[in-house]
C-alpha positions in Angstrom: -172.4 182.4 -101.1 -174.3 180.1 -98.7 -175.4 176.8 -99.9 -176.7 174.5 -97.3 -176.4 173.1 -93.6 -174.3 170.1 -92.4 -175.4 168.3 -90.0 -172.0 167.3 -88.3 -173.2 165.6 -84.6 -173.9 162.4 -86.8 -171.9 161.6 -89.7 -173.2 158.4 -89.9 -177.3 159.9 -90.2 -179.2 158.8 -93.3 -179.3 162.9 -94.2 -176.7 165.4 -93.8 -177.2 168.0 -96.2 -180.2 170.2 -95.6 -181.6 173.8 -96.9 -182.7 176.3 -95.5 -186.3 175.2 -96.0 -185.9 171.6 -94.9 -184.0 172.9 -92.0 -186.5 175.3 -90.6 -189.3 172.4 -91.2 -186.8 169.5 -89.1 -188.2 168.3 -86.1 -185.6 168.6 -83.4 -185.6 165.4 -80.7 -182.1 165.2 -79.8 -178.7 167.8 -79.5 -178.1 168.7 -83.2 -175.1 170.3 -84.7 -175.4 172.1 -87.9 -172.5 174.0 -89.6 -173.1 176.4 -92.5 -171.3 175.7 -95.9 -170.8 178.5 -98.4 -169.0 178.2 -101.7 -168.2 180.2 -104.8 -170.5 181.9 -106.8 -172.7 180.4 -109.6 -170.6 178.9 -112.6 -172.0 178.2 -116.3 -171.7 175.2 -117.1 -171.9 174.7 -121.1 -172.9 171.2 -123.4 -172.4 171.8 -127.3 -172.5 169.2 -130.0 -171.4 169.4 -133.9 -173.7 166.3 -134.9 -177.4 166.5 -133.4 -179.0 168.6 -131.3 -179.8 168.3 -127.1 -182.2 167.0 -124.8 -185.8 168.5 -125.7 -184.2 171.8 -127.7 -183.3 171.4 -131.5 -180.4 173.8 -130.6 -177.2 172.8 -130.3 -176.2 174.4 -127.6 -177.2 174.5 -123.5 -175.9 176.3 -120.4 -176.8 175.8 -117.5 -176.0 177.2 -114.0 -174.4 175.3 -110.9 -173.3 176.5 -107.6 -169.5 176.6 -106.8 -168.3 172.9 -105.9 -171.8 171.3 -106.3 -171.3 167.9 -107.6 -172.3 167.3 -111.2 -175.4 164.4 -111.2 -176.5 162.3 -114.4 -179.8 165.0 -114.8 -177.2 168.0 -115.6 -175.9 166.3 -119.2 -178.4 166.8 -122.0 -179.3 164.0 -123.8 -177.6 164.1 -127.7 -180.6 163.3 -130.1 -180.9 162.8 -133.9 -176.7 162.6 -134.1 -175.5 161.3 -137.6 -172.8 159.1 -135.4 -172.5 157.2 -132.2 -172.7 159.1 -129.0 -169.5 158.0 -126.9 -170.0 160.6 -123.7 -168.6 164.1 -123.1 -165.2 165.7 -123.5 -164.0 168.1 -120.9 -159.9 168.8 -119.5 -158.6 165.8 -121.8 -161.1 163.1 -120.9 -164.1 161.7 -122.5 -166.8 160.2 -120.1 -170.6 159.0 -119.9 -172.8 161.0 -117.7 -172.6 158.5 -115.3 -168.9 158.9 -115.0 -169.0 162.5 -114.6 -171.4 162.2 -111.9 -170.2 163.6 -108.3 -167.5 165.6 -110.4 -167.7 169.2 -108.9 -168.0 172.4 -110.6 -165.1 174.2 -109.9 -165.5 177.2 -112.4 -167.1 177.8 -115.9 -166.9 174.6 -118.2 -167.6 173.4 -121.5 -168.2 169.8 -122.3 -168.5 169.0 -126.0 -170.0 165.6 -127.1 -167.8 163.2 -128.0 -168.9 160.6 -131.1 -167.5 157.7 -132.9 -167.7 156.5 -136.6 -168.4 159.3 -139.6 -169.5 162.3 -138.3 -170.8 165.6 -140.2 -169.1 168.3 -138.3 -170.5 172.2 -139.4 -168.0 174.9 -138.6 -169.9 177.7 -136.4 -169.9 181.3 -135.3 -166.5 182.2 -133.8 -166.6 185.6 -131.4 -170.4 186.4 -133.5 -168.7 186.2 -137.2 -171.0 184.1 -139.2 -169.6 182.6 -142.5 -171.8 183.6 -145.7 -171.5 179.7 -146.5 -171.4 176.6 -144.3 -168.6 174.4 -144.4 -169.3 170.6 -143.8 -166.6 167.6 -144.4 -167.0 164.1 -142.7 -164.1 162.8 -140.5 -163.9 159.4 -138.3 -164.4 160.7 -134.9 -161.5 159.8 -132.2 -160.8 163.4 -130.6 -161.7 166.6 -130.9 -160.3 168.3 -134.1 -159.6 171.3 -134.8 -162.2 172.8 -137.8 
């Protein structure tokens, strides 16, 4: 899948990366060389939390979708509202980390970050493959990973 133009005669230029829109709109003055960059299809990328809910949605659950290796930014991680503990970042292959530190992380296939908090935290166990339990089951734990539930 093609995802944008690189601009390769000057590495050094204040802008490398252009679309197909900017690129048509570029004023040429000098020799440019562009090279086409394609990558893998479209990944979902998902954000779920046990304790509050995410950015402007009261669900707790987002997906969203990013092209293959397009670098994660700071805008792509959902804000975790009205959380019962303290929001430490996101947990993803082994590692918890801020938005910040996830930033120019690339997308290298369908992923799931789940929030990570510290102190008490009211975890509610969930559908699993669309079974829904007749009663919810809630216990406190003190956060440090991810537990099973």
């Amino acid at each position: 899948m093609f995802q944008q133009w690189l601009l390769t005669s000057d590495p050094a230029a204040t802008k490398t990366k252009y679309s197909d829109q900017e690129l048509a709109a570029l004023k040429i003055s000098e020799n440019m060389t562009f090279q086409a960059v394609f990558g893998e299809d479209n990944y979902a990328i998902t954000f779920i939390t046990t304790d509050g809910t995410l950015g402007e949605t009261d669900s707790t659950s987002l997906t969203l979708k990013k092209d293959g290796k397009d670098p994660f930014s700071t805008d792509d991680f959902p804000e975790v509202k009205n959380a019962s503990a303290v929001f430490k970042g996101w947990f993803y292959g082994g590692e918890t980390k801020t938005a910040q530190d996830w930033d120019g992380t690339e997308a290298t296939g369908n992923m799931q970050f789940v929030a990570a908090f510290e102190g008490n935290v009211s975890l509610h166990r969930i559908a699993n493959n669309s079974t829904f339990y007749s009663k919810a089951v809630k216990f406190e734990k003190t956060a440090s990973a991810p537990c099973q539930v």
